[in-house]
C-alpha positions in Angstrom: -46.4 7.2 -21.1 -46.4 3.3 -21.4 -43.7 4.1 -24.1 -41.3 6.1 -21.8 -42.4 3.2 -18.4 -40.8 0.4 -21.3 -37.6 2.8 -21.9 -37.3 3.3 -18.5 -37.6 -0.6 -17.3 -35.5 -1.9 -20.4 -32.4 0.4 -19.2 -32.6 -0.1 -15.9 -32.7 -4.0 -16.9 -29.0 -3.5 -19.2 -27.8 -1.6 -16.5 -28.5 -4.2 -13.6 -26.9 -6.8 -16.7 -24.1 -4.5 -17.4 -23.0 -4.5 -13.2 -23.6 -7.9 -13.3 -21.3 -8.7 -16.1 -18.5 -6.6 -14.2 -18.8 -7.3 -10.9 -15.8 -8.9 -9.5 -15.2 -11.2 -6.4 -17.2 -9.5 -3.3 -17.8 -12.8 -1.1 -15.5 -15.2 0.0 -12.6 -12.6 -1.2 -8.8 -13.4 -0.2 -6.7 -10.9 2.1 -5.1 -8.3 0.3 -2.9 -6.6 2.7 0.1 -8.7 1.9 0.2 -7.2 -1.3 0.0 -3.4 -0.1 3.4 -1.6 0.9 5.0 -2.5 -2.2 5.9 -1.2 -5.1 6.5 -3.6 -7.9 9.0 -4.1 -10.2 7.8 -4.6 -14.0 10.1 -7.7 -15.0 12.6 -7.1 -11.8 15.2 -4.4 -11.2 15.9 -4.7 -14.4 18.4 -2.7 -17.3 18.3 -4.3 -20.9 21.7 -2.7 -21.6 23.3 -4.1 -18.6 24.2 -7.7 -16.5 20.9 -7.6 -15.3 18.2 -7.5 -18.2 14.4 -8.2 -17.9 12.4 -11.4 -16.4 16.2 -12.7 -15.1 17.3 -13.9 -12.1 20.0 -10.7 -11.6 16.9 -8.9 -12.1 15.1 -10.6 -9.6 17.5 -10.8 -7.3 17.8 -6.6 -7.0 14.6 -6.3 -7.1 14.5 -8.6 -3.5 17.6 -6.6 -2.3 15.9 -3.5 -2.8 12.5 -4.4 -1.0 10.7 -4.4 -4.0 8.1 -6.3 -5.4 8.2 -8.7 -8.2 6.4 -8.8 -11.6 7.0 -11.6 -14.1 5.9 -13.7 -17.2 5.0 -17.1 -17.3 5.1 -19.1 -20.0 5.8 -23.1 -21.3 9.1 -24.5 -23.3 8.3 -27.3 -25.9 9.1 -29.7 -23.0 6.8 -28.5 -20.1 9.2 -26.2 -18.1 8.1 -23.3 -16.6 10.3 -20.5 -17.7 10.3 -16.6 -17.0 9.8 -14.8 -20.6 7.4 -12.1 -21.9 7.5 -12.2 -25.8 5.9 -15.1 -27.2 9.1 -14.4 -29.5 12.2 -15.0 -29.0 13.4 -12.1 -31.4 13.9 -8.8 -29.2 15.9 -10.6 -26.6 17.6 -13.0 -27.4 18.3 -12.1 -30.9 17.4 -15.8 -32.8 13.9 -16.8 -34.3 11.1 -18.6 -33.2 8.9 -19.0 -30.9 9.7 -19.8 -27.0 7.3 -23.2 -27.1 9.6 -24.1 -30.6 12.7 -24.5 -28.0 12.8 -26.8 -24.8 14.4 -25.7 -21.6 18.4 -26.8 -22.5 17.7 -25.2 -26.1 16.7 -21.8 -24.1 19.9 -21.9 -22.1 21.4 -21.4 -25.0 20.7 -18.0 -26.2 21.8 -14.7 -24.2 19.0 -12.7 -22.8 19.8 -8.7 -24.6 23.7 -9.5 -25.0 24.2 -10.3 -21.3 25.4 -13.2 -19.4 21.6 -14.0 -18.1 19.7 -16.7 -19.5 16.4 -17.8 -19.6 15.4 -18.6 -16.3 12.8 -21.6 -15.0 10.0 -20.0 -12.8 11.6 -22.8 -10.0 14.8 -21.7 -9.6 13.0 -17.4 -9.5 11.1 -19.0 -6.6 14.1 -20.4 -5.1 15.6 -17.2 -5.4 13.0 -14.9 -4.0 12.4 -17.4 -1.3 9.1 -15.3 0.5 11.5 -12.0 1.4 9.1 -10.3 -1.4 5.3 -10.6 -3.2 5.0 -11.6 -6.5 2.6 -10.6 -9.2 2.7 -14.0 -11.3 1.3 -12.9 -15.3 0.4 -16.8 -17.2 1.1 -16.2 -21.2 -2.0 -18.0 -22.1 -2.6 -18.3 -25.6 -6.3 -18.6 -26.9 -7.6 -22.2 -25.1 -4.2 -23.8 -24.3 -4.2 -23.2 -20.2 -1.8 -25.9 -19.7 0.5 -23.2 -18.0 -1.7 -23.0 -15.0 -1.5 -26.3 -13.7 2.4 -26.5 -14.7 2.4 -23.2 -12.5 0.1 -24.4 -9.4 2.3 -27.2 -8.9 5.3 -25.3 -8.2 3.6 -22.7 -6.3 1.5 -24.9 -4.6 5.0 -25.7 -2.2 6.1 -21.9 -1.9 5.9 -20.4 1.2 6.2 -16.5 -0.1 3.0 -14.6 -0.6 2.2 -14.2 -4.5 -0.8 -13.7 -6.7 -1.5 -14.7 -9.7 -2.9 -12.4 -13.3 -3.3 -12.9 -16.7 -5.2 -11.3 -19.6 -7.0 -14.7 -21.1 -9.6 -15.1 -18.8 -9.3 -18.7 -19.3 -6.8 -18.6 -16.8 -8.6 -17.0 -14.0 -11.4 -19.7 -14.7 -8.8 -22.4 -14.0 -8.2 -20.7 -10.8 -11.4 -19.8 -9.5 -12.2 -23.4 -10.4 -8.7 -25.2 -8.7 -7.6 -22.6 -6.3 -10.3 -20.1 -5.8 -7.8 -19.0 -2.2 -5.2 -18.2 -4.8 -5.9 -14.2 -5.5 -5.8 -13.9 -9.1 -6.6 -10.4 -11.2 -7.6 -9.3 -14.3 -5.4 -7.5 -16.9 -6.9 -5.2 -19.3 -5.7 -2.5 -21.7 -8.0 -0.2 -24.4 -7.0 -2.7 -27.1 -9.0 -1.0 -29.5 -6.6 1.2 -29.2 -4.1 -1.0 -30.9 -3.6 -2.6 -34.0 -4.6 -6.2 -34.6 -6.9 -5.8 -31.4 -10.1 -4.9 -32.7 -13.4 -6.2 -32.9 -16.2 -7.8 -30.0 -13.9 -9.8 -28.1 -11.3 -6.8 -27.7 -14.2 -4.7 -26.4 -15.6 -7.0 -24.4 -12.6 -7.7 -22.6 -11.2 -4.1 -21.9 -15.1 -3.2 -20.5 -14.0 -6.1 -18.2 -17.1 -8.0 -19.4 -16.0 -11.4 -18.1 -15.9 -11.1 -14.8 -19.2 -12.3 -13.9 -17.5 -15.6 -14.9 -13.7 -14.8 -13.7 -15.0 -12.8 -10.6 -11.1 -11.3 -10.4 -9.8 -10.3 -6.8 -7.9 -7.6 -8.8 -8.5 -5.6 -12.0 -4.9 -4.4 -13.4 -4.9 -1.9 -16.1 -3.2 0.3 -18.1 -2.6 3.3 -16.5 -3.2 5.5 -19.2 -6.5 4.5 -19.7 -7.7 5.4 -15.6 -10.6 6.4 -16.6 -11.9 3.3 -18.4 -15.8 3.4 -17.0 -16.0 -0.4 -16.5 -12.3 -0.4 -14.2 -13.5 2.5 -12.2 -16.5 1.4 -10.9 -15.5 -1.9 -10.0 -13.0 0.2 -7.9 -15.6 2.6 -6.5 -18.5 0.8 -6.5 -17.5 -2.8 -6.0 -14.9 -1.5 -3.8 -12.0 -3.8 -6.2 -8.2 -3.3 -6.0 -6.8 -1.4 -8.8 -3.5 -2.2 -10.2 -1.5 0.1 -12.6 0.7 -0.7 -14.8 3.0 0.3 -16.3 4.0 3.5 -14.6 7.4 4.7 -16.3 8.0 8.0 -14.1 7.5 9.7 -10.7 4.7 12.5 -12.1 2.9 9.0 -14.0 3.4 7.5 -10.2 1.4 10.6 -8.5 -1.0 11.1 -11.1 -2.4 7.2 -10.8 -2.5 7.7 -7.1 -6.2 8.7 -6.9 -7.1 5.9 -9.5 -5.1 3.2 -8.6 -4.2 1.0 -5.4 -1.2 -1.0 -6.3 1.4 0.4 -8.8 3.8 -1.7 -11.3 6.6 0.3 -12.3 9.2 0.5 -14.5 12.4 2.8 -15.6 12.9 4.8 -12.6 13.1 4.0 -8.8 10.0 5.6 -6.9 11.1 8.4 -4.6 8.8 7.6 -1.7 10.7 3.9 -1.8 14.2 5.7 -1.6 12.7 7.7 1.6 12.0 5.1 3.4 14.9 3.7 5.6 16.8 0.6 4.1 16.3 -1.6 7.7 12.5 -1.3 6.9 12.8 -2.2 3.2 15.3 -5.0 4.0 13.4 -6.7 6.8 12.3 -9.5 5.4 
């Protein structure tokens, strides 16, 4: 009996831990409702065989014309500008070698972004562009300790009057924000990266069980949608009562399948039916 009263008191002990360890921002939270009413667009409105490929301004821009929200990638040139680029690569679109910190901002300009006219754009002149008549989800490309994108990012962000949040998968990032800007409402990205290749080991599984947040304390968790049913990203949904973002959803049956997981949807490929029901006066009131 003592054994069993030991058992008993030792799991309920890693379970109060394990909640602990997951449990996301609950006091002092940020207002969400901006965000809702939106569907967002993974990179902009964007077709990599046409004038207006991904993470560019003519991306961007349809994306605002269309009433959509924004996603987009942050990252650093070699001299300190804030540019809009996913890989850390310059390889699959722009077609040269090297990495996007080897080249500064007028070196960037340079290069074609998948064949088309678009180049490189700084996160400034997206901002400019957007001007508030959309939300933004804002990803920072943090790689391992180097968090010098977020304060290059704050300062520009700090002037903008649209609403935006901010997410990244280093929670580094989100540390520098709860820190510096704990108003600004920053998420969590995750995926099942032991799923992958070259993602395996403690750290990967810590941080798809979403084991940092009891130092991030994320506004948001944003996952990949395939993996819904993720036990650490559903219960800070149900229990802690956390916004769930998907992404990324490529089709209208992926779109109503996350529904009943998932809060806020980041999509991709396709243009959501419900959005093309809606009447254009609504979606262009801005």
């Amino acid at each position: 009996m003592a054994a069993l009263i030991i058992f008993l008191i030792m799991t309920a002990v890693l379970v109060f831990l394990y909640l602990l360890a997951i449990m996301p921002r609950i006091v002092h939270k940020p207002d969400l409702k901006p965000l809702s009413g939106f569907y967002y667009a993974h990179r902009g409105l964007h077709d990599n065989e046409g004038e207006a490929p991904e993470n560019s301004l003519a991306a961007f821009r349809k994306a605002a014309e269309a009433g959509f929200g924004i996603e987009l990638d942050l990252q650093l040139s070699k001299d300190g500008e804030v540019v809009v680029f996913h890989d850390v690569t310059l390889e699959r679109a722009c077609q040269v070698p090297g990495l996007v910190s080897d080249y500064t901002y007028e070196e960037l300009c340079r290069h074609r972004l998948f064949g088309s006219s678009e180049a490189v754009p700084r996160f400034q002149d997206v901002l400019k562009l957007v001007d508030g008549k959309v939300p933004l989800i804002v990803e920072l490309k943090v790689p391992w300790q180097d968090i010098s994108v977020c304060p290059a990012t704050d300062r520009l962000l700090s002037e903008y009057r649209g609403f935006y949040c901010i997410e990244s998968f280093n929670p580094l990032a989100l540390i520098w924000y709860k820190k510096n800007r704990k108003e600004v409402i920053r998420g969590q990205l995750a995926d099942r990266f032991s799923a992958g290749k070259g993602t395996r080991g403690l750290l990967y599984r810590l941080l798809e069980n979403l084991m940092f947040n009891w130092v991030t304390r994320p506004d948001f968790v944003a996952y990949n949608h395939q993996h819904a049913g993720m036990l650490s990203r559903r219960l800070c949904r149900r229990l802690f009562g956390n916004t769930a973002v998907a992404w990324t959803i490529q089709s209208e049956a992926e779109l109503e399948r996350a529904k009943s997981d998932f809060d806020l949807f980041i999509f991709d490929g396709f243009i959501p039916s419900a959005h093309k029901r809606q009447d254009n006066q609504t979606l262009l009131k801005f």
